[in-house]
ROPATI-170061 format. One record per residue (C-alpha): residue number from 1; x, y, z; residue in one letter. Coordinates in nm, 4 decimals. Example, Ala and Ser with C-alpha at 12.3 -4.5 7.8 and 13.67 -1.06 7.14 Angstrom:
! residues 2
 resi     east    north       up resn
    1   1.2300  -0.4500   0.7800    A
    2   1.3670  -0.1060   0.7140    S
***
This chain:
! residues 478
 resi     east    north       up resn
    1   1.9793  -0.3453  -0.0485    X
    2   1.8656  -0.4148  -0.3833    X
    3   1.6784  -0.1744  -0.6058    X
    4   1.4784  -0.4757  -0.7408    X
    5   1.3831  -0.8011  -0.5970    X
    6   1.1836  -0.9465  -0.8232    X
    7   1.3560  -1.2383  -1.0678    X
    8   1.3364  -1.1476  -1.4633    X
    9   1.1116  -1.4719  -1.5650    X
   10   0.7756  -1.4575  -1.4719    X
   11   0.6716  -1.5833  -1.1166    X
   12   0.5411  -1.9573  -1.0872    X
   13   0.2979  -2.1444  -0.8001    X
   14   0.5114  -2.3828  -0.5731    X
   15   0.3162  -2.6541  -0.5707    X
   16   0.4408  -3.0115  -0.4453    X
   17   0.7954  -2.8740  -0.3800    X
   18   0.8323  -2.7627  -0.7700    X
   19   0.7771  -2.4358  -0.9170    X
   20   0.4806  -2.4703  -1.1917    X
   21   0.4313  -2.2521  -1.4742    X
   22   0.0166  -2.2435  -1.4870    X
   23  -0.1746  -2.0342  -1.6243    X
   24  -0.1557  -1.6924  -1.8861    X
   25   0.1623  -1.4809  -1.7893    X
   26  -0.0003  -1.1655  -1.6949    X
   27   0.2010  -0.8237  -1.5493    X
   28   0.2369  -0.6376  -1.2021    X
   29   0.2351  -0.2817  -1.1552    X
   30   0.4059  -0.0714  -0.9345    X
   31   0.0886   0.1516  -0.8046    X
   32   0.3491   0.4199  -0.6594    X
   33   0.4297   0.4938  -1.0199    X
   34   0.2179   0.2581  -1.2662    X
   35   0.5344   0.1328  -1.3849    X
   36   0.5744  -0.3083  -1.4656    X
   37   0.7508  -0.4583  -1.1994    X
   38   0.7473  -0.8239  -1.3533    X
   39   0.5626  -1.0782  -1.4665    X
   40   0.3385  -1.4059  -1.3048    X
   41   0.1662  -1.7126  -1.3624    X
   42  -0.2179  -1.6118  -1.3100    X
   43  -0.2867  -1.9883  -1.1560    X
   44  -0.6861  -1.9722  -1.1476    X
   45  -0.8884  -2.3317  -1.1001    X
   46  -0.6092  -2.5805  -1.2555    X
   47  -0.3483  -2.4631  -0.9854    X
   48  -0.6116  -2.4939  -0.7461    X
   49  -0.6728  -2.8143  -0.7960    X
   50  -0.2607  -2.8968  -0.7788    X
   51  -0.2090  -2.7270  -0.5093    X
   52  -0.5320  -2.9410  -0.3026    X
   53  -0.3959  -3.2513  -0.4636    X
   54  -0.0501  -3.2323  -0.3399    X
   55  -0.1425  -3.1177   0.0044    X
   56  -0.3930  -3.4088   0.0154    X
   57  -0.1020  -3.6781  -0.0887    X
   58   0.1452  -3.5130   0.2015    X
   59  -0.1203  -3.5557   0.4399    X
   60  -0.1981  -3.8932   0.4019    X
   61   0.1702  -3.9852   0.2514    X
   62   0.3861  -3.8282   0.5446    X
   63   0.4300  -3.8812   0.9143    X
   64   0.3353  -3.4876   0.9317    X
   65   0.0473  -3.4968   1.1069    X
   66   0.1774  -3.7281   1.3748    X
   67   0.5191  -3.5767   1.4242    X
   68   0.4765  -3.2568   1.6824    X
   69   0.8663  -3.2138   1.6749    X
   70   0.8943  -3.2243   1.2965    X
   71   0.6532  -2.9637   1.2717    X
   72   0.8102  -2.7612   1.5890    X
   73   1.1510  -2.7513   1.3722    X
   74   1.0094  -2.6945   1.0682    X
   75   0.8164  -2.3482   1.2070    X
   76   1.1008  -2.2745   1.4124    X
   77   1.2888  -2.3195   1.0927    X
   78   1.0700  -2.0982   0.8787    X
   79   1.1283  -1.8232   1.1443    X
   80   1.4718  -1.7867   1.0622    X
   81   1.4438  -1.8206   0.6978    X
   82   1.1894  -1.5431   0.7155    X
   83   1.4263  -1.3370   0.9168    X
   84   1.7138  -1.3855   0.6770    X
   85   1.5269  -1.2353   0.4276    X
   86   1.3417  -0.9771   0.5649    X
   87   1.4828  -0.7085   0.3727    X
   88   1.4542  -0.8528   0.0685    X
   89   1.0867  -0.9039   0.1342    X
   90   0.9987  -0.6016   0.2798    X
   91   1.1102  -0.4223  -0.0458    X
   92   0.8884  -0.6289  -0.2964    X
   93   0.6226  -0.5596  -0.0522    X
   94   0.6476  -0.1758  -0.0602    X
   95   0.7361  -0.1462  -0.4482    X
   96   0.4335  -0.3904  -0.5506    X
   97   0.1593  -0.3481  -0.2494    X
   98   0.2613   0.0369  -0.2062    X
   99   0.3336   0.0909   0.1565    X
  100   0.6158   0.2709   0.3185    X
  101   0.8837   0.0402   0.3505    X
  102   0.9050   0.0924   0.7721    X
  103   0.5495  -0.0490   0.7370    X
  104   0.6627  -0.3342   0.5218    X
  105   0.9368  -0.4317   0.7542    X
  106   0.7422  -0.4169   1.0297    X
  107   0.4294  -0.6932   0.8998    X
  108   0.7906  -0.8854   0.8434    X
  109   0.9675  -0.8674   1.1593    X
  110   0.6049  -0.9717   1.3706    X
  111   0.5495  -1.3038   1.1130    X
  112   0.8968  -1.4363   1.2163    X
  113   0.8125  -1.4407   1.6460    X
  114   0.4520  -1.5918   1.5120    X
  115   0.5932  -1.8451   1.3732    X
  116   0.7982  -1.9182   1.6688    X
  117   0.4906  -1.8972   1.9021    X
  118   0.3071  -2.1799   1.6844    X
  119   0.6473  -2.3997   1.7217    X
  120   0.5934  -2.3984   2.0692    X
  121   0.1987  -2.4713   2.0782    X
  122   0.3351  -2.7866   1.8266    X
  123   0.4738  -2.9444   2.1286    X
  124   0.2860  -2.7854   2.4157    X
  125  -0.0739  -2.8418   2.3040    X
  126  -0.2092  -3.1017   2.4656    X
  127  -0.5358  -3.3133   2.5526    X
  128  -0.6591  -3.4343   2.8267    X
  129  -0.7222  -3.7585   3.0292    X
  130  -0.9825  -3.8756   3.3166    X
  131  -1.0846  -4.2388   3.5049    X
  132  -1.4598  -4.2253   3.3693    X
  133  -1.6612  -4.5547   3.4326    X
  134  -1.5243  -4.9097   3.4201    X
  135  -1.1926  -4.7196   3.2234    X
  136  -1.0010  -4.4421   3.1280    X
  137  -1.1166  -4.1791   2.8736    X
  138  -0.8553  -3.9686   2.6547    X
  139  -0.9321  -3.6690   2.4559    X
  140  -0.6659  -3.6138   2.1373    X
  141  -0.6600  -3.3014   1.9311    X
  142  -0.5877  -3.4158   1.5458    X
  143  -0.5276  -3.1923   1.3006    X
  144  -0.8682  -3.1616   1.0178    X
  145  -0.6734  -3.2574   0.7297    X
  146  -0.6128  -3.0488   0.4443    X
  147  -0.6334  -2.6358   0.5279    X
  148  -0.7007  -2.3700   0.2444    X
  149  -0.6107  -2.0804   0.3240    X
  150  -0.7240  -1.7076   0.0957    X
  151  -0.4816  -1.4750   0.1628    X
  152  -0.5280  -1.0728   0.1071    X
  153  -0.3139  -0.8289  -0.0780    X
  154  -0.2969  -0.5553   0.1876    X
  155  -0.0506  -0.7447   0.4209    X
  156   0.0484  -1.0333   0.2103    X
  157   0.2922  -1.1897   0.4247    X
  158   0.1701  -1.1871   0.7544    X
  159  -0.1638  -1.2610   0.7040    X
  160  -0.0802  -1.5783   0.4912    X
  161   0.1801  -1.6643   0.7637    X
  162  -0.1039  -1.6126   1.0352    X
  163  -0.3302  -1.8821   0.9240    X
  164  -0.0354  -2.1162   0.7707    X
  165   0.1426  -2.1290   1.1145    X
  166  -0.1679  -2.2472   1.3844    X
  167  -0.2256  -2.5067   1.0486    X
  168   0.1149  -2.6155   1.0603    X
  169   0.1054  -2.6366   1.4314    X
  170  -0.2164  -2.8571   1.4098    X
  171  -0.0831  -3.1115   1.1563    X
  172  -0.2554  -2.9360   0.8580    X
  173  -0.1013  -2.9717   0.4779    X
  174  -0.1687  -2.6216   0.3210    X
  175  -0.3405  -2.4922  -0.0308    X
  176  -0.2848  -2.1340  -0.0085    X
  177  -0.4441  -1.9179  -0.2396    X
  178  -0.2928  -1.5874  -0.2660    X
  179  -0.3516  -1.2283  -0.4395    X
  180  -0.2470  -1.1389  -0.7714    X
  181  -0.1712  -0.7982  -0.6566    X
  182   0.1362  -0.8898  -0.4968    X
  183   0.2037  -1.1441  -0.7159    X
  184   0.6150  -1.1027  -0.7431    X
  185   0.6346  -1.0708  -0.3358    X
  186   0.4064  -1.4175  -0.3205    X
  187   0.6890  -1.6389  -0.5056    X
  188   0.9550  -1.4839  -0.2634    X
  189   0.7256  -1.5488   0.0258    X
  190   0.6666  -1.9391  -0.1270    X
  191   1.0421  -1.9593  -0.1696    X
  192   1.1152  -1.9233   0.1936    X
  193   0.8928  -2.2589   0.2174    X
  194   1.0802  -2.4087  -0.0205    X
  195   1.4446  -2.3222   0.1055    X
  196   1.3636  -2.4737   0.4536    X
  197   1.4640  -2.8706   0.4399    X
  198   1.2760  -2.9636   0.7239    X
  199   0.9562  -2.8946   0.5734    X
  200   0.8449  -3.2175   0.3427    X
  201   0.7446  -3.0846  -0.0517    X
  202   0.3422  -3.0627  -0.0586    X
  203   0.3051  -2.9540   0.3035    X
  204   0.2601  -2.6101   0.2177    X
  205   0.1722  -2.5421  -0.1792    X
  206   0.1106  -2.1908  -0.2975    X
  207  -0.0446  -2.0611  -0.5983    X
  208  -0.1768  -1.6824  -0.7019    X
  209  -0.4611  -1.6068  -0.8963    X
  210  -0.6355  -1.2253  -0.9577    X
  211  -0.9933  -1.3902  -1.0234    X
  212  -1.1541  -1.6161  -0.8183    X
  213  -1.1668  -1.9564  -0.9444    X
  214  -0.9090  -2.1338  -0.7155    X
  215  -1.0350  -1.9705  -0.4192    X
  216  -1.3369  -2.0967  -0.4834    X
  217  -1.1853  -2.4684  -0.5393    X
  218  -1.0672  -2.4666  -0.1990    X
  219  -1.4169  -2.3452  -0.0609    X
  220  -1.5863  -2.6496  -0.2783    X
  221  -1.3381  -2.9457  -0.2822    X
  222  -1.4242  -3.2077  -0.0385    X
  223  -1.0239  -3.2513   0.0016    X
  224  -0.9954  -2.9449   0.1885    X
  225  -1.1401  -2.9731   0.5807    X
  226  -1.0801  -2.6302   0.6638    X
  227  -1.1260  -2.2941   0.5063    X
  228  -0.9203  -1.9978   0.6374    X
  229  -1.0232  -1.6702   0.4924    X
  230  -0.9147  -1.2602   0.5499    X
  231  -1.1012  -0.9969   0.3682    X
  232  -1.4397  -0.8586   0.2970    X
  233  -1.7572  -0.9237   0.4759    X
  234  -1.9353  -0.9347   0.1518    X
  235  -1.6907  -1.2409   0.0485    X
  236  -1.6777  -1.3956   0.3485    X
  237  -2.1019  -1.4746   0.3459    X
  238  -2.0549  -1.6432  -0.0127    X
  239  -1.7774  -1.8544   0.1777    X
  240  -1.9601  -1.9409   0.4193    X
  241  -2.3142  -2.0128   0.1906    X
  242  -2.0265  -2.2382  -0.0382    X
  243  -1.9017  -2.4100   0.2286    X
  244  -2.2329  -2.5534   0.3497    X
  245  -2.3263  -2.8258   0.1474    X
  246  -2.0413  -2.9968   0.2819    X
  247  -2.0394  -2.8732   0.6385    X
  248  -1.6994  -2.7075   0.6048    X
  249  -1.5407  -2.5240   0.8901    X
  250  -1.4357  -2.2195   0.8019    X
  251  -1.2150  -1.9254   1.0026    X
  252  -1.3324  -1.5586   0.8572    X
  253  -1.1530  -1.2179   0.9179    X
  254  -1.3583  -0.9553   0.7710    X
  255  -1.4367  -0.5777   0.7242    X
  256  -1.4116  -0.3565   0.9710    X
  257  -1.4854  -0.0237   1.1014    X
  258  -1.3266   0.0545   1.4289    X
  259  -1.4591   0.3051   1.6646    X
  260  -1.2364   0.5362   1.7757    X
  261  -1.4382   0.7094   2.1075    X
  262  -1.2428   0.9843   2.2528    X
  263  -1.3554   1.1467   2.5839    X
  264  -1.2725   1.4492   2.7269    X
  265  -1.0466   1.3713   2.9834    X
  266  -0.7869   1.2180   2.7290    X
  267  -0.4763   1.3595   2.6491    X
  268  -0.5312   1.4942   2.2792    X
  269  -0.1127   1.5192   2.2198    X
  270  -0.1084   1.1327   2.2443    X
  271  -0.4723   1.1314   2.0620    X
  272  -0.3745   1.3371   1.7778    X
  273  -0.0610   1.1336   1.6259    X
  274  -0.2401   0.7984   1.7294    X
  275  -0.5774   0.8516   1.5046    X
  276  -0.3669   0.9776   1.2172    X
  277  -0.1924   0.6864   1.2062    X
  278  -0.4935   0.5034   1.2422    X
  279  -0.6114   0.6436   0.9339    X
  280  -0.3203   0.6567   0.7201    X
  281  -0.1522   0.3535   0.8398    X
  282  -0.1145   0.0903   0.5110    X
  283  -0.3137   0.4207   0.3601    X
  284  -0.6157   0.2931   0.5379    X
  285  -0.6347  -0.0573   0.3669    X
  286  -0.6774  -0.2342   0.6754    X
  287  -0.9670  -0.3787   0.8673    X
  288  -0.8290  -0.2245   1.1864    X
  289  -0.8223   0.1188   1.0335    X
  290  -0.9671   0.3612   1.2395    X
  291  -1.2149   0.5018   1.0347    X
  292  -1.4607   0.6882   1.3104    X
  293  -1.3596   0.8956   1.5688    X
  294  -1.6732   0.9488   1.7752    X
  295  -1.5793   1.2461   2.0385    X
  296  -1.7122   1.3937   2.3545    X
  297  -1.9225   1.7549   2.2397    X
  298  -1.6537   1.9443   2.5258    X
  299  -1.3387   1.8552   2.3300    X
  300  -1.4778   1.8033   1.9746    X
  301  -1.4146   2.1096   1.7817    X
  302  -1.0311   2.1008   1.9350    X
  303  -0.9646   1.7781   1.8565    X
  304  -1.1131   1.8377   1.4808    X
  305  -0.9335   2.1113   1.4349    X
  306  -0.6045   1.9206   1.5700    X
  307  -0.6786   1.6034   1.3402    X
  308  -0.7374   1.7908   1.0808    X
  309  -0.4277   1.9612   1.0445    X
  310  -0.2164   1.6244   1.1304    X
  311  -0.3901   1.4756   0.8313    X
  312  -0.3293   1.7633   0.6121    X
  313   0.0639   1.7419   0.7275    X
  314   0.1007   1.3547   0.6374    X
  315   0.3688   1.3226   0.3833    X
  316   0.2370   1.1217   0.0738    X
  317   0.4724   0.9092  -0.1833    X
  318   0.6734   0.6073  -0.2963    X
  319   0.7032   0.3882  -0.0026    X
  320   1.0769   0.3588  -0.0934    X
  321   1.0863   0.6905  -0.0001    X
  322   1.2248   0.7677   0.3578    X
  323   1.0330   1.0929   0.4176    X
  324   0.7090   0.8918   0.3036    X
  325   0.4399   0.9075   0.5944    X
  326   0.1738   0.7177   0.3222    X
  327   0.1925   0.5236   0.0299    X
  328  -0.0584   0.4663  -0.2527    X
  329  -0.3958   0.2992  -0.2391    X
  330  -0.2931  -0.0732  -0.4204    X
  331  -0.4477   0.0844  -0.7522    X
  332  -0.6406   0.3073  -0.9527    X
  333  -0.9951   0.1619  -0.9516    X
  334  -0.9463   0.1614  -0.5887    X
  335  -0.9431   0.5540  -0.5774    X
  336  -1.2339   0.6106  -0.8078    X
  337  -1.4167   0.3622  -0.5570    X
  338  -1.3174   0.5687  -0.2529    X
  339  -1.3450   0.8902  -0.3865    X
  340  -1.7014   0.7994  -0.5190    X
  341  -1.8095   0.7265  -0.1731    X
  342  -1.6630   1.0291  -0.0342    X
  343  -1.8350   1.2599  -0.3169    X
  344  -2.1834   1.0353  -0.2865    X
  345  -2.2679   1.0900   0.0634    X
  346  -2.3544   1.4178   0.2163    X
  347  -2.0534   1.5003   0.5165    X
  348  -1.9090   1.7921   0.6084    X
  349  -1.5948   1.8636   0.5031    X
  350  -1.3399   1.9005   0.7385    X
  351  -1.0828   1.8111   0.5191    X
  352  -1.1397   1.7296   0.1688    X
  353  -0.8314   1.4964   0.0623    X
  354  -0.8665   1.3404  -0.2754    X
  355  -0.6780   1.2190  -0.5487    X
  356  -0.3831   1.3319  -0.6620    X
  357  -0.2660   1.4420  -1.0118    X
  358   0.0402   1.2387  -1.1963    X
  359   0.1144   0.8862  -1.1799    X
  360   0.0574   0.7210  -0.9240    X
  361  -0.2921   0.5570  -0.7486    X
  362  -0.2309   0.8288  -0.4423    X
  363  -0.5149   0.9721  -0.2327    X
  364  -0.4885   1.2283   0.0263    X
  365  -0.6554   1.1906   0.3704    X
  366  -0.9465   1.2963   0.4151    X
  367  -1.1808   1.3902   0.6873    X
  368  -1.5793   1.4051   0.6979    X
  369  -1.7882   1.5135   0.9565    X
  370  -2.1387   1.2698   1.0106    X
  371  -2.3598   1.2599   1.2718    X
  372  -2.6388   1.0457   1.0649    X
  373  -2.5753   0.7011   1.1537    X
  374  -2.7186   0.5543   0.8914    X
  375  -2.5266   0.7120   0.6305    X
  376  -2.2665   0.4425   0.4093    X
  377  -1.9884   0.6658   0.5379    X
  378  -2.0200   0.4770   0.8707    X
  379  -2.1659   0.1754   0.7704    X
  380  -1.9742   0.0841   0.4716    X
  381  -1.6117  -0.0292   0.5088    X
  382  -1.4228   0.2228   0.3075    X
  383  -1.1056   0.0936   0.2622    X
  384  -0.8695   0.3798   0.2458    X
  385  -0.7710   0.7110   0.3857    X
  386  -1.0669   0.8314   0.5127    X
  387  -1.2499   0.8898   0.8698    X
  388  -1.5748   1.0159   0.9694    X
  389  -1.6055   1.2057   1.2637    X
  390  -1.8809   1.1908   1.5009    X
  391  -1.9519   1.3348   1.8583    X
  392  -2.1161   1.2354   2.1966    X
  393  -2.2941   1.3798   2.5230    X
  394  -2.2801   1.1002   2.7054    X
  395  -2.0720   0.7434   2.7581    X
  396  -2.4331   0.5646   2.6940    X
  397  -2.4644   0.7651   2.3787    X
  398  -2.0782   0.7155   2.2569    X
  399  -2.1662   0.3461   2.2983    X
  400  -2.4736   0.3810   2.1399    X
  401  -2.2572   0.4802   1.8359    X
  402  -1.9853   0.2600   1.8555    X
  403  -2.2121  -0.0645   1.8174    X
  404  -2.4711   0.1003   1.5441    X
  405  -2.2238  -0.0968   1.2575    X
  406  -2.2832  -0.4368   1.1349    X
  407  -1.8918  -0.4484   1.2124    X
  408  -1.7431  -0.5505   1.5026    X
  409  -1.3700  -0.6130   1.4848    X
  410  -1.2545  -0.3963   1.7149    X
  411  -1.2199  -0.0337   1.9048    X
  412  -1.0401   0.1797   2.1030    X
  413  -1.1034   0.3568   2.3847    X
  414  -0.9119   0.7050   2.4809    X
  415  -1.0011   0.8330   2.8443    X
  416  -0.8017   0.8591   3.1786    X
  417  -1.0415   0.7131   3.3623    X
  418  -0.9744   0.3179   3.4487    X
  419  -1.3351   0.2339   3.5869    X
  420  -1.5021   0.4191   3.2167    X
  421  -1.2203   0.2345   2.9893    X
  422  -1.3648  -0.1160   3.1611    X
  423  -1.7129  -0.0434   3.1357    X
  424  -1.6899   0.0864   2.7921    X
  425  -1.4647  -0.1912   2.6706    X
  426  -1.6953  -0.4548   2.8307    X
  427  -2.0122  -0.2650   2.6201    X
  428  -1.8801  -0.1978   2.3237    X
  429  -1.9049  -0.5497   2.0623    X
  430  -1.5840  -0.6222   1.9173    X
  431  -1.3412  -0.8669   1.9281    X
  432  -1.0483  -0.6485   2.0427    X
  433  -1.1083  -0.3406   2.2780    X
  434  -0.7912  -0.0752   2.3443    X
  435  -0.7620   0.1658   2.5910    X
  436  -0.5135   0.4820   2.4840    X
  437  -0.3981   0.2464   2.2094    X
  438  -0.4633   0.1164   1.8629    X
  439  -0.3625  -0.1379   1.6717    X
  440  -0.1525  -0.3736   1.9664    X
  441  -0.2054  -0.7557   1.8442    X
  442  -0.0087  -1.0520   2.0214    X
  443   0.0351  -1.3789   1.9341    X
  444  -0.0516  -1.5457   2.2380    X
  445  -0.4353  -1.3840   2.2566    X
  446  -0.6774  -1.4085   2.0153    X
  447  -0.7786  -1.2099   1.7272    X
  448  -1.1449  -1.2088   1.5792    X
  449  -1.4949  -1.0265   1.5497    X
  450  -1.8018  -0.9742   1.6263    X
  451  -2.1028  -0.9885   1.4042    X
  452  -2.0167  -0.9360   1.0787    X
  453  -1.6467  -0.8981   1.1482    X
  454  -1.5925  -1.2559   1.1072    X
  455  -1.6294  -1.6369   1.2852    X
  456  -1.3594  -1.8250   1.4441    X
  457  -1.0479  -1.6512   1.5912    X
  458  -0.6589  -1.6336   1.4761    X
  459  -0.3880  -1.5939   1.7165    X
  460  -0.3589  -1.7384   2.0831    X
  461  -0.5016  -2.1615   2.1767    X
  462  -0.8032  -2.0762   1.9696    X
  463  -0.6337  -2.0239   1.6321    X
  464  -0.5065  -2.3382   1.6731    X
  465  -0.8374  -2.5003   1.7521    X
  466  -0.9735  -2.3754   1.4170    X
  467  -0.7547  -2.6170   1.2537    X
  468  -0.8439  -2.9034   1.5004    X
  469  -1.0659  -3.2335   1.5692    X
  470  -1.1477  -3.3531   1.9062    X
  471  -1.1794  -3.7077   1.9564    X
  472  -1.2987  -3.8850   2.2648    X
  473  -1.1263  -4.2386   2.3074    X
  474  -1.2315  -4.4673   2.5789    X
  475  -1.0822  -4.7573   2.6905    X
  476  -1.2720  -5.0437   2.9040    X
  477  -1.0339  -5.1389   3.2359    X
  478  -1.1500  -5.4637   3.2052    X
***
């Protein structure tokens, strides 16, 4: 493998099928070691608008949206390009977004079966058909025309790949916006796009900005008939308040700030290693993270005093190192912003984590106990390496807890108990509920929150649906 990925000329936006040099030339950091990686394009409002154009023209220029096997191949296609390179990919992920490269490889190797799921939808999906009065009625599923599509830095890859492939599927041309963290790893990603020959030019057009111009483009432009968006729940209102005035669908994967409700009858020696990887996991940049463990008063002060010491033990570094159990936050404003939160609130500290000293934008996990459920430790997503812990008398009181967030992605439920996990799980409001599990996504169910977690889901049917029109034709038999 390669020590370096990345080409020596500065990274462009594919847009149309050609590689376009827009905007200032700007560099990317390595936030292992603060080192320059490379340089990019910082696209911004002008690529924006190129990248909406040229979607627009292969939507209404090409048989694309009509063709369910062209756009079967063409996934099925992408699959194996993605595969090909995984390696390749995986490495500019870890040296540019920060995360241990197993991690990296792993967001690789579940885009390519996604991709392959949405192949199959292509030709499976179908409508439906019923005598009605005096005739025959048909319902069609067309695609909504041009998708944008605002992809996040902390999984790059497979969340762009997660909203591209249901819009594929549908019939969708694609804008996608992406972040200028990973700037380097986006023009590898937008290559595999370009290498596959059974995807027209303009179907899919990437271009990466750090501000926040061109996202909003794709939020405003009456070209664009769906708005696909993972990240913040702050963000995500403005979307939606932008979108508006036009009446524009939009799919939104927010914040998060799952639960993590431990009862006493669990077994803490599959607990344990579970919740620190649900902290440290992507070094807690992830709207899954599980950021509260709420457990039962019987068990508490073991399982504290168990956590604790797994979090202490977690092996912090370059994600290109193999004895790396967590990599650095994406940058340094990032730990100031955690660590400010951390010293801010009043917690007790089980475990103090922190920054670390020498290069790097490292922080060490850390561990606060809160019982006041108001406090921004719990209601705030943080964002990193850190996890409040709460406890519980009862199950009404550790649901009580679980749903006093504005967040409501999802949770996970630890208890031995099958008739608790199913009343829990049915009480608790979030999207996704797991019992002695974390973190288990499929492609074949959907994925989406509650409340302020989001609108719309991704994965399963109903990802495709958010990039579809139903139309009702009726034909006289007469």
């Amino acid at each position: 493998m390669s020590s370096h990925p990345f080409s020596s000329s500065p990274s462009c936006h594919l847009i149309g099928g050609v590689w376009r040099s827009i905007g200032p030339i700007r560099e990317s950091l390595n936030p292992a070691t603060d080192q320059i990686l490379g340089q990019y394009h910082d696209g911004g409002h002008e690529a924006a608008v190129e990248s909406i154009a040229a979607a627009d023209q292969a939507y209404r220029s090409t048989s694309w949206r009509s063709d369910r096997a062209a756009r079967a191949r063409a996934l099925w296609d992408l699959s194996l390009a993605l595969e090909k390179n995984l390696d390749k990919i995986a490495l500019a992920i870890t040296l540019e977004n920060g995360k241990p490269l197993g991690q990296a490889q792993f967001e690789l190797s579940i885009a390519a079966p996604k991709l392959r799921y949405f192949a199959g939808l292509a030709l499976t999906d179908l409508g439906a058909a019923a005598e009605t009065a005096g005739g025959v009625s048909v319902l069609l599923r067309e695609p909504v025309g041009v998708a944008g599509v605002i992809v996040p830095w902390n999984s790059p890859a497979i969340l762009a790949i997660r909203s591209i492939a249901p819009a594929l599927a549908a019939g969708c041309t694609v804008a996608v916006k992406m972040p200028a963290q990973t700037a380097l790893t986006n023009a590898l990603i937008a290559d595999l796009f370009a290498q596959v020959e059974s995807l027209p030019p303009g179907i899919v057009n990437f271009f990466t900005e750090s501000g926040d111009e061109g996202a909003k483009e794709l939020v405003s432009s009456p070209k664009v008939g769906v708005v696909s968006y993972t990240g913040s729940s702050a963000v995500g209102a403005r979307i939606m308040a932008d979108a508006a005035p036009l009446l524009k669908r939009v799919s939104l994967e927010l914040g998060g700030k799952t639960p993590m409700i431990v009862f006493d009858d669990a077994d803490l020696d599959v607990v344990v290693p579970t919740l620190t990887a649900g902290v440290t996991t992507f070094a807690g940049q992830f709207c899954m993270t599980g950021s509260r463990v709420i457990a039962h008063a019987s068990i508490a002060d073991e399982l504290r005093d168990r956590l604790s010491a797994s979090l202490s033990a977690v092996r912090i570094g370059a994600g290109i190192e193999p004895t790396t159990d967590m990599g650095p936050l994406i940058d340094h404003s990032s730990v100031r912003r955690v660590d400010d939160l951390v010293l801010s609130n009043a917690a007790e500290v089980i475990l103090r984590g922190g920054p670390t000293e020498g290069p790097g934008a490292f922080y060490r996990p850390a561990l606060l106990g809160v019982q006041d459920l108001s406090s921004p430790l719990i209601q705030e997503e943080l964002f990193g390496p850190v996890a409040t812990f709460e406890t519980f008398k009862d199950e009404e009181e550790a649901i009580a807890r679980a749903n006093a967030t504005q967040y409501g992605l999802s949770a996970s439920v630890w208890t031995t108990d099958g008739a608790r996990s199913l009343r829990v799980s049915m009480a608790v409001e979030a999207g996704t509920v797991w019992t002695n599990a974390w973190a288990q996504i499929f492609d074949q169910f959907e994925e989406g929150g509650y409340k302020r977690s989001g609108l719309g889901r991704l994965n399963g049917p109903g990802g495709l649906a958010e990039f579809q029109e139903i139309k009702h034709v009726y034909r006289s038999a007469s």
